[in-house]
C-alpha positions in Angstrom: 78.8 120.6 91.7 80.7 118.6 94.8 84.2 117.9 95.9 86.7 117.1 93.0 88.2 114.0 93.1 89.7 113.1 89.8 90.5 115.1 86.7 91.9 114.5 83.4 93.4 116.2 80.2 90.2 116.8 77.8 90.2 118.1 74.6 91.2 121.4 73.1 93.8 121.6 76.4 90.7 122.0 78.5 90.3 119.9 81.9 87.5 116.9 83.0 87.2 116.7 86.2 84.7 114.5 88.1 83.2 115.4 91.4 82.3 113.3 94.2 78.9 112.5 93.2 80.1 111.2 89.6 79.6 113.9 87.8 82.0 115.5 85.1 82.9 119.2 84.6 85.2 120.8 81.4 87.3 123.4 82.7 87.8 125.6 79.3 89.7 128.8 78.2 91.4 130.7 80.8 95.0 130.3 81.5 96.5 126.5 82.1 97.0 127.5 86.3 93.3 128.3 86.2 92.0 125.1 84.5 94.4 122.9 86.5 94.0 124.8 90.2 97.7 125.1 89.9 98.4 128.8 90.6 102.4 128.1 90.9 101.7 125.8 87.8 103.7 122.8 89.8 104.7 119.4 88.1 103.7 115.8 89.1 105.7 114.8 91.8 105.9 114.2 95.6 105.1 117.9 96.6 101.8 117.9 94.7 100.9 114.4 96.0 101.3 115.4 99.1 99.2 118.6 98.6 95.7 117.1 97.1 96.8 116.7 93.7 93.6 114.5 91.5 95.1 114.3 88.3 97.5 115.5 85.7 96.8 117.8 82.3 99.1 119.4 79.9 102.2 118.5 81.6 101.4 119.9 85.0 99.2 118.6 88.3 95.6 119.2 88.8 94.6 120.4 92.0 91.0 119.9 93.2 90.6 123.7 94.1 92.8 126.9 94.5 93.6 126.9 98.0 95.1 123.1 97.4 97.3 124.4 94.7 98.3 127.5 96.9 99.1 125.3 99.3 101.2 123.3 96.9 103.2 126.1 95.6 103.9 127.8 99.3 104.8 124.0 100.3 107.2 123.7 97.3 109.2 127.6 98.2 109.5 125.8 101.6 110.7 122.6 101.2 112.6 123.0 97.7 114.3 126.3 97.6 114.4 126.8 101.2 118.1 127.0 100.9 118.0 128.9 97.3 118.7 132.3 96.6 116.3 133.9 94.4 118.3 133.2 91.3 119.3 129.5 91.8 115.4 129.2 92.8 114.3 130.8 89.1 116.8 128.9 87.5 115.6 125.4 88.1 111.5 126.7 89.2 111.6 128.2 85.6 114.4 126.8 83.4 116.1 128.8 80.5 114.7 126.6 78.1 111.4 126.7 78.6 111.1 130.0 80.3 112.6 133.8 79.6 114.3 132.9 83.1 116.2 136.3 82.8 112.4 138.2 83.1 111.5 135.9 85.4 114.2 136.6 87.6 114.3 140.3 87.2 110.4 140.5 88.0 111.0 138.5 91.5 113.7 141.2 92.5 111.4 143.9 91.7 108.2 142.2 93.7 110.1 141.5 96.2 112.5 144.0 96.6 115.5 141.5 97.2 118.7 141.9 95.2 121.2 140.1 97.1 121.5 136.1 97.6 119.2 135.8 100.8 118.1 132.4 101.2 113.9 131.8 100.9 114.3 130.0 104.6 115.5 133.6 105.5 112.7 135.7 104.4 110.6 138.0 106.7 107.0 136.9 106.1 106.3 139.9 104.2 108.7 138.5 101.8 108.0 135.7 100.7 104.3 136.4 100.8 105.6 138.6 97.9 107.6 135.7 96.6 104.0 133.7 96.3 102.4 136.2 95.0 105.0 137.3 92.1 105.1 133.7 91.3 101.6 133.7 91.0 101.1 136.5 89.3 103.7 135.8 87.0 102.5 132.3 86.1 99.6 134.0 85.2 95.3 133.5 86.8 93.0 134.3 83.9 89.3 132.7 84.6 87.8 130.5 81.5 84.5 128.4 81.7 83.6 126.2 83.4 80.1 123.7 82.2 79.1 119.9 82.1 80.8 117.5 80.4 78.9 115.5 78.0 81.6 112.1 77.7 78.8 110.3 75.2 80.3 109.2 71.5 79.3 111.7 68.2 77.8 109.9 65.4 79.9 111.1 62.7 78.6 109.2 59.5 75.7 106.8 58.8 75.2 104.3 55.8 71.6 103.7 54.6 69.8 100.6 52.5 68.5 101.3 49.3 65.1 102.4 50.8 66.8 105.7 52.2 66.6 104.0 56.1 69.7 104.2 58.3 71.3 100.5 59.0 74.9 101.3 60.3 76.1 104.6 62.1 80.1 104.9 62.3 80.3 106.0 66.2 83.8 107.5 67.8 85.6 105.1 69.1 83.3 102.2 68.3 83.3 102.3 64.7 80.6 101.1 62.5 77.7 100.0 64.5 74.3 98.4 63.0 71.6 99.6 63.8 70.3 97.5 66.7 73.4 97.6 68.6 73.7 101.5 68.1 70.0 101.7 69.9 71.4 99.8 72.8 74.7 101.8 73.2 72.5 105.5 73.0 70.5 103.7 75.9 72.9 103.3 77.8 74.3 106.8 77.3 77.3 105.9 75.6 76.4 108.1 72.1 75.5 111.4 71.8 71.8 110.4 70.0 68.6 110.2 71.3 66.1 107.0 70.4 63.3 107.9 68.3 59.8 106.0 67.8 58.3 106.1 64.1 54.7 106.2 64.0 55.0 102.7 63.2 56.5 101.4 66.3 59.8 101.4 64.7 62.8 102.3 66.7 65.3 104.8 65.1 68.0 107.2 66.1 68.5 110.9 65.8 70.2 114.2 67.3 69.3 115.4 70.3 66.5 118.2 69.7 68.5 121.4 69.1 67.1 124.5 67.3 66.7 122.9 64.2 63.6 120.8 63.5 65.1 118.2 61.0 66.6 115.3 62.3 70.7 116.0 62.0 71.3 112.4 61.6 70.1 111.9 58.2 72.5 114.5 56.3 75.8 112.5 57.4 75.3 109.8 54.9 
């Protein structure tokens, strides 16, 4: 696994991301700051452009890595709510309608032991380290899985001729295929199939060998 350079919105709200030699990795489970890298769970926008950002999934930025997001979030406390109080800050970081802002707010004051309207840019360091971490914790960090992403086309249905053999498999996002054309798309790793060889010679798709000895292929039509 390299460098992250890219990463997208996958399916069941899990995270592709591509690394720097090409490959792709799904970021599943977990908490959305832990598949995104985005521990202060920040929005697109200038600060998380200027902090790494590679992408954008379930409304928020991706970060290639932790420390990038970190950075983001400790970036954004600087340079948009330096001149905020704790409240105005948890107002607009976590609006009421989208966040209980009141919990929020009251879990801030208790982390940080500030309950008057000091200004962030007027923090000891101890503080706001406890700001960040409040935030983060708050936000939430749970770790999900993390394995390689297979981006080839199911087969979900085949049609066959009146001799039982295969001539057409319907192919996500390609739609019906015949058979020749299906070959040359499974070659070129594009469907999730592998290319069989009867004992004939005759070229022929199936599954990809799994547990089960029968070829999958041949129960979807």
């Amino acid at each position: 696994m390299g460098k992250y350079v890219k990463a997208v919105s996958g399916p069941n709200s899990s995270v592709i991301y591509t690394d720097d030699g090409g490959k792709q990795w799904v970021h599943s489970g977990g908490t959305r700051t832990w598949r995104n890298n985005n521990p202060g769970n920040l929005v697109v926008g200038s600060i998380s452009r200027d902090n790494n950002a590679i992408g954008k999934a379930g409304g928020f930025a991706v970060f290639p890595d932790y420390e990038s997001g970190h950075v983001g979030l400790i970036d954004c406390l600087k340079r948009t709510y330096g001149n905020a109080d704790l409240k105005f800050l948890i107002t607009k970081y976590a609006p009421p309608g989208e966040n209980n802002t009141s919990k929020y707010f009251k879990f801030l004051q208790n982390k940080t032991g500030i309950n008057d309207n000091k200004k962030v840019k007027d923090f000891t360091s101890r503080q706001f380290e406890k700001l960040w971490k409040a935030i983060e914790q708050m936000e939430g960090w749970k770790v999900g899985k993390v394995a390689g992403y297979d981006s080839s086309s199911p087969i979900k249905a085949v049609k066959k001729n009146k001799k039982g053999i295969i001539t057409y498999y319907l192919i996500e996002g390609y739609g019906w295929v015949a058979k020749a054309n299906a070959i040359q798309l499974v070659l070129a790793g594009k469907v999730d199939a592998v290319v069989a060889v009867s004992p004939k010679g005759n070229k022929f798709l199936r599954s990809k060998p799994n547990s089960f000895s029968d070829d999958n292929l041949e129960n979807l039509g």
